[in-house]
N, C-alpha and C positions, 0 to 999 in steps of 0.2 A: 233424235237422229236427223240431221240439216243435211237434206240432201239437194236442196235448191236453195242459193244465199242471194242477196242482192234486191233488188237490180242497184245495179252502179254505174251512173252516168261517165262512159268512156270518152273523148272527142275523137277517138278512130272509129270506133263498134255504135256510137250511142247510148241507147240504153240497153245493160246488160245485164242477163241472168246469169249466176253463175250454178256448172250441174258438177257436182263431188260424189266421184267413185268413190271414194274410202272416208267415209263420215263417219266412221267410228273411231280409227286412229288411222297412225301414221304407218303408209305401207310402200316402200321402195326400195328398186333398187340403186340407186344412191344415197350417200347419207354427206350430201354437201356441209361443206366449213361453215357457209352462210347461208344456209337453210333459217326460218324462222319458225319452224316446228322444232320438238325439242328431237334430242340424237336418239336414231333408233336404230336395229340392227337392220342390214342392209336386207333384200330377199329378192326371190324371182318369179316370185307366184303371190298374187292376192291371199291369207289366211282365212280374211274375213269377205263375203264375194253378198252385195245384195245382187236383187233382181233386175231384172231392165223390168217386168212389170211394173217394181217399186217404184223403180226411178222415172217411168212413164206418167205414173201415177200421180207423183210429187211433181212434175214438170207442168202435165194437164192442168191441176191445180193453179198451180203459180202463171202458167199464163192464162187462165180464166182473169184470176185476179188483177194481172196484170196485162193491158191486152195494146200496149204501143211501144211492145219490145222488138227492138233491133237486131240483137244479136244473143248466142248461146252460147258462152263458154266453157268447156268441159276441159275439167282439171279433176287435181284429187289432194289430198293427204298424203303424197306421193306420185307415184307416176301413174297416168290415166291409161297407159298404154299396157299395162298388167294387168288394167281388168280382162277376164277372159270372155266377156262376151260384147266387145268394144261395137264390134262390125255391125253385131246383131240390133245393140241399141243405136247406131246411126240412122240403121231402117227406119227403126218405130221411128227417132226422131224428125227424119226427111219427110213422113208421113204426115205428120203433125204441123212441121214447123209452118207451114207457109211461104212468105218471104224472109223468114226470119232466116238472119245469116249465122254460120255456124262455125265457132272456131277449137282447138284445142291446144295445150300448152303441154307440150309432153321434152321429155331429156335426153332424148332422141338413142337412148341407147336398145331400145329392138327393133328401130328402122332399119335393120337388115333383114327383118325377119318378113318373108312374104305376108300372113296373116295382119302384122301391124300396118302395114304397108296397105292392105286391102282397104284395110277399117279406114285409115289415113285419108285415102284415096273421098270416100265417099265427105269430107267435111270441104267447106269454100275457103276457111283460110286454115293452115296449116305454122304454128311458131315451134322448132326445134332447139334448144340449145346445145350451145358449144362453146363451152368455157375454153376448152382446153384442145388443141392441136398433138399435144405428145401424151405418151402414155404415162411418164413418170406425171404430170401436171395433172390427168386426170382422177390417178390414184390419190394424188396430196391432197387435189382442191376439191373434187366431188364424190371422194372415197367411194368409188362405186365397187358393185359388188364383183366377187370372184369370178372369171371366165368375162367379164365384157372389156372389148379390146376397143380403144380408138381409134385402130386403122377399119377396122368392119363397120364402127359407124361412121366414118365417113364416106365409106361404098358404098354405106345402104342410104345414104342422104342423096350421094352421087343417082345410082338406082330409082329413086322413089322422084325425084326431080325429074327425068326422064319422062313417067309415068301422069305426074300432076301438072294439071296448068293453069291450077288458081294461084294467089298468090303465097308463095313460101318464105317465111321469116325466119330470121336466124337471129337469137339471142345469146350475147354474149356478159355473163358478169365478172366486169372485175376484181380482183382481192389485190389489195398491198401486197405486194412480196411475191407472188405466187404464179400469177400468168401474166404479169405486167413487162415480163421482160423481151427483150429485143429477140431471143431466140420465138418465144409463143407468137410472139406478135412478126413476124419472118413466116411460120409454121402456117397460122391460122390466115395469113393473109395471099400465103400462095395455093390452100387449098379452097378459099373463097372467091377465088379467080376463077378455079375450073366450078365450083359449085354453081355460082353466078345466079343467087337469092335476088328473089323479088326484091326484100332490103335486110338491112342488117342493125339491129339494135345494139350499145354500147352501155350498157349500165353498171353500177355499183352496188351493196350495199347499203340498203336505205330503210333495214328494219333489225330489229335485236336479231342479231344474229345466234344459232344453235353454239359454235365456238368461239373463240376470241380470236378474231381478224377483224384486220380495217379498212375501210372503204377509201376510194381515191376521191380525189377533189375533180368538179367540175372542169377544172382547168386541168388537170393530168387527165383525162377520160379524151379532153381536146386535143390535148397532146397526143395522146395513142391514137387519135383517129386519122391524124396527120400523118401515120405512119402506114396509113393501109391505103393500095393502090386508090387513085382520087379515082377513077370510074368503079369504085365499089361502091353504094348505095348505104351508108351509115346514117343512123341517127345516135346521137346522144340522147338515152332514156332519161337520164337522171339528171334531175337541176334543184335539187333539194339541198336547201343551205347554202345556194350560191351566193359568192361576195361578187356584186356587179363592180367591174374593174374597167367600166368606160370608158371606149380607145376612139381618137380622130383618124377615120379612114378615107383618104384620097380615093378618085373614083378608079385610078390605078391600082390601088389596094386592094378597095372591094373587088374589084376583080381578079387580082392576082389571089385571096384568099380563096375565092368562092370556085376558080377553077382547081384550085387543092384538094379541096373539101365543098361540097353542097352544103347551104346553112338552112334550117329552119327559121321561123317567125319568135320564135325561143334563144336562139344562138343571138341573132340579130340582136333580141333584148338584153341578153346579157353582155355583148361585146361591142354595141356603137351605140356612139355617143347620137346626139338631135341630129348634128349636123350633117353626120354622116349615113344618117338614115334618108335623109332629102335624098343627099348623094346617090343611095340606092332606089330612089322613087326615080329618079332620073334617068341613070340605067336601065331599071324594065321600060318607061317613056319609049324610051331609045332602043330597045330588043335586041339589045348586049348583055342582058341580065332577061333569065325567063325564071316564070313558075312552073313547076314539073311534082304532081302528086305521086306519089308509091305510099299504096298501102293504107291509104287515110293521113298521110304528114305531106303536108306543101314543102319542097326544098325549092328552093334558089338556086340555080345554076345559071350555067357560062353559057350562052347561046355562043355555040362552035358554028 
């Protein structure tokens, strides 16, 4: 039983450990289309529950062994927020940790629930996802389970925002066919408005997927993010298999693009050519063009 995996060098977190509530199998209530565990019935209660001793236990260990870790990430085999005694082990680990920074990766569907919200509350960074805006999108793409409504987790997102003032990430995965359309991306981008996330992640598909769906292209992910208010805080997660399609950007350009859209040091590499990267040395020179961090990603913005 691996209840502590890693460490795996992050460039946002450093070096990380990762801690897995459900290291036996797979236990959630979603049973997303591109899930990379295999499909299992959906639920709303842990079956299988270890200890926060155990888990205490196997962490002490790993950071003896391992003692210039950076960050904690608590995930599971499912959703981390099912475990029933989330809150309880944030204590032991706030105890422990040191400086070490603490994140989790949950599916935000019992952030409405006060209790999860509690547990939430006590980690430094906090990533929700939210594939989907409507409720027919969330039943297709993240088959989630019976009784959980997408308008309650977005008031409980709403809610818990209110509450936290580290920073809150919001993950978005794409699928062909399924949330890519003008309607989702309308939905998700007016209720990202009022949510108003630290940043917001845009990724695809980038491992075997649980069913047969297909991931978008670097350049459609670009597209969709062109479509979300330019004062929203996106990054494009995924650049796996991109074909670099090297464009001549005037210093007109670069900035008419980059007040669309904020670019990473990633975007930049996949989308300007030499020349037009001088172009943009020249620009920050000139503090027409700034660098602006969220969250551990340098973006490039408009000096307004």
């Amino acid at each position: 039983m691996n209840i502590i995996f890693g460490p795996v060098n992050s460039r946002r977190f450093g070096k990380s450990l990762g801690i897995d509530l459900s290291p036996t199998k797979k236990q959630c209530n979603f049973d997303c289309l591109y899930c990379e565990l295999e499909p299992a019935k959906t639920m709303n209660n842990y079956e299988d529950v270890i200890s926060v001793e155990e888990i205490i236990k196997a962490l002490s260990a790993s950071l003896e062994t391992h003692q210039d870790i950076d960050a904690l990430t608590v995930t599971a085999n499912g959703e981390p927020t099912l475990y029933p005694y989330l809150s309880e082990l944030m204590d032991e680990i706030n105890k422990i940790k040191g400086n070490i920074k603490t994140l989790i990766l949950s599916n935000a569907a019992n952030i409405h629930m006060q209790r999860t919200q509690e547990a939430l509350l006590k980690f430094d960074t906090v990533k929700l996802s939210l594939d989907c805006a409507t409720a027919r999108c969330l039943k297709r793409l993240d088959r989630s389970h019976e009784g959980i409504d997408v308008g309650v987790i977005k008031e409980g997102m709403l809610a818990f925002k209110a509450k936290f003032s580290n920073p809150l990430i919001i993950e978005i995965l794409m699928v062909k066919g399924i949330n890519d359309s003008e309607e989702e991306i309308e939905e998700l981008n007016r209720y990202l408005l009022t949510l108003n996330p630290t940043r917001i992640d845009i990724g695809t598909i980038d491992r075997p997927p649980a069913y047969k769906v297909e991931a978008l292209s670097y350049e459609m992910l670009r597209n969709i993010s062109l479509r979300f208010d330019s004062g929203l805080p996106i990054y494009i997660a995924s650049r796996k298999k991109v074909v670099e399609k090297l464009s001549s950007y005037s210093e007109k350009d670069i900035i008419e693009t980059i007040k669309k859209r904020p670019l990473t040091q990633e975007d930049i590499d996949v989308l300007f050519d030499d020349l037009s990267k001088e172009r943009l040395k020249v620009l920050l020179n000139e503090k027409l063009i700034k660098i602006v961090n969220s969250s551990g990603y340098d973006f490039f913005v408009f000096s307004s």
